[in-house]
N, C-alpha and C positions, 0 to 999 in steps of 0.2 A: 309321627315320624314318616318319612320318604324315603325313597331309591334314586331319585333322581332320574328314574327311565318314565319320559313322560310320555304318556298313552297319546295324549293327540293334540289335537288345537280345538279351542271353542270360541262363539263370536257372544260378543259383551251386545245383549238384548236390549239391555237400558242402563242408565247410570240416572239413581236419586240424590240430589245432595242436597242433605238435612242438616242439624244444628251439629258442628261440630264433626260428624262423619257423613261417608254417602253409601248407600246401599246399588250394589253391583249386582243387576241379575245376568247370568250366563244359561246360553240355549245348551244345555246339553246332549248329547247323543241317547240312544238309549243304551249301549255298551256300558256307556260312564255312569248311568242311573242304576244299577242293578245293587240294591240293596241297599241304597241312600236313602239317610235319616236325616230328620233335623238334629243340630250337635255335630254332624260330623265333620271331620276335618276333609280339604281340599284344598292343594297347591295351583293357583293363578300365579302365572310366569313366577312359581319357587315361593311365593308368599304362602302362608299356611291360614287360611280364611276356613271359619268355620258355616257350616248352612243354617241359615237362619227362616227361610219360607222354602216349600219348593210346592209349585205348581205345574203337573205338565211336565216338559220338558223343560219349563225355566226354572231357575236354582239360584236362590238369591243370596249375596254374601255381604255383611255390614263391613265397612274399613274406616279404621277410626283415621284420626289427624296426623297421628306420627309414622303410621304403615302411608300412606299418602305422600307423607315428606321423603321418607326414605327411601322408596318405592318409585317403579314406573308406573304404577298402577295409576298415582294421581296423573299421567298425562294421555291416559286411554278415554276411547271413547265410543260411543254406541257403534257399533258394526266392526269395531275392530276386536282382534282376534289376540286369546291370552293360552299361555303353553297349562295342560291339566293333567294332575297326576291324583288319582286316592289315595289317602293314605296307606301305609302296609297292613295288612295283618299277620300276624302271626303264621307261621309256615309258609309266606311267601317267599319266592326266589327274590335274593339282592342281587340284582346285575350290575347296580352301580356301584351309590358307597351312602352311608345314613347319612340322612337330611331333615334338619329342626324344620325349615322351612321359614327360618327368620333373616331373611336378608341381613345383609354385613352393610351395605353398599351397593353404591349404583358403578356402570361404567360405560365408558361410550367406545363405540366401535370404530377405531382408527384407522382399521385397511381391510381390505378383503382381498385376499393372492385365490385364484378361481384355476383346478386342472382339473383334465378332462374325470376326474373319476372320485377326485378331492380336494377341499374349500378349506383353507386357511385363513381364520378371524382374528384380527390383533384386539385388542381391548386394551383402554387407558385407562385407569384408575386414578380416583380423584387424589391420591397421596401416596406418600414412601410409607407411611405406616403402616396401609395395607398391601402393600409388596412385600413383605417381611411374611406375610402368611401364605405367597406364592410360592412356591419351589416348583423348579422343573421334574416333570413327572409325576407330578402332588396332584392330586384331587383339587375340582373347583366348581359351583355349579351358577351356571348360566343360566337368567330364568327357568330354574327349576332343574336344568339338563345338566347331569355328570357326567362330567367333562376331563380328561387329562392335559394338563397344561405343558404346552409344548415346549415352549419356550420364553424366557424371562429376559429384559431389558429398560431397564430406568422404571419408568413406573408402567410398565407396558407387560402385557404376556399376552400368547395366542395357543389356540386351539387349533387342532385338525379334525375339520366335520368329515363322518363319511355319509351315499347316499340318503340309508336310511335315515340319520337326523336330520337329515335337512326335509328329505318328503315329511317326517310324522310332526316336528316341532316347527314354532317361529322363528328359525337355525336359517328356514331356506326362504326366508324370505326379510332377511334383515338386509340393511344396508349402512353404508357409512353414514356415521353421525348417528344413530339408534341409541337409544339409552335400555343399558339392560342390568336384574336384577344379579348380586353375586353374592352368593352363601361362601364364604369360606369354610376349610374344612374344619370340624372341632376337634379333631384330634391334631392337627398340623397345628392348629391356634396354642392350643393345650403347654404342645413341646417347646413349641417358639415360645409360648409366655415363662413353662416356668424354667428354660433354660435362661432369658433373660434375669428371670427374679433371682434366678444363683450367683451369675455374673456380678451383677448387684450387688447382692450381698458381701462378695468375697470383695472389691473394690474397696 
């Protein structure tokens, strides 16, 4: 499980691609190593990848075929840089809101409104299906980042970044047309599903 307050950015050391999946090693800091095992979980731009070798400072992650499809992960590439969070433990602060760490969906970045002091990102979503899990002021996470969603319109919503996420995440350096990873929230999903299945039902 996640918070969605992602500790920093890390750059993709090399990319293996093997039968079926490719192994992703990432250079970690030493902050982000301290008390890293093999098994453990670690959020790449909100995906939840577990550690499979770790040598050094590099930290290798395997990503099968369907994290690839569904995922931005399959259009990275060696030197580029993926948003990184450990998972929680127990008596950590949640700043954000829980996160499985299973992408919903990809979505591409349709605007960016830029003021002196704060960054408004629109995002288009591939469908109406996943706008129904949007609400304004609802929870949303953006490669990995917990985000409140400002505003909703057609299959579009946007966020307000302030400084800090744009210096610590890939927040500040995204630009239009970017493809980025979106966790819906589970419990927004939850309401909306089984308020629908009663609807349903009563029909």
């Amino acid at each position: 499980m996640f918070t969605g307050i992602v500790q920093g950015i890390a750059p993709i050391h090399s990319i293996t691609e093997k039968a079926h999946f490719r192994t992703q090693v990432v250079k970690l800091p030493p902050e982000m190593r301290k008390g890293l095992e093999i098994g453990a979980s670690v959020a790449n731009n909100g995906v939840c990848l577990t550690v499979t070798e770790i040598y050094d400072d590099l930290v290798s992650f395997d990503l099968m075929q369907e994290t690839l499809r569904i995922t931005n992960l399959g259009e990275l590439k060696a030197g580029d840089f993926v948003n990184i969070e450990r998972a929680m433990q127990m008596g950590d602060e949640i700043g954000g809101h829980i996160l499985s760490g299973h992408v919903y969906c990809t979505a591409v970045i349709s605007d960016i409104i830029a003021t002196e002091n704060n960054r408004q990102v629109w995002f288009e979503l591939p469908n109406r299906d996943v706008m129904k899990y949007i609400l304004t002021k609802g929870f949303v996470a953006v490669d990995g980042i917990s985000l409140t969603i400002g505003e909703v319109k057609d299959n579009q919503f946007c966020v307000n970044l302030i400084p800090e996420t744009l210096q610590r995440t890939l927040m500040g350096q995204r630009k239009m047309g970017d493809v980025v990873n979106i966790e819906i929230d589970p419990q927004t999903q939850a309401i909306v599903d089984t308020v629908e299945r009663y609807l349903s039902a009563r029909s």
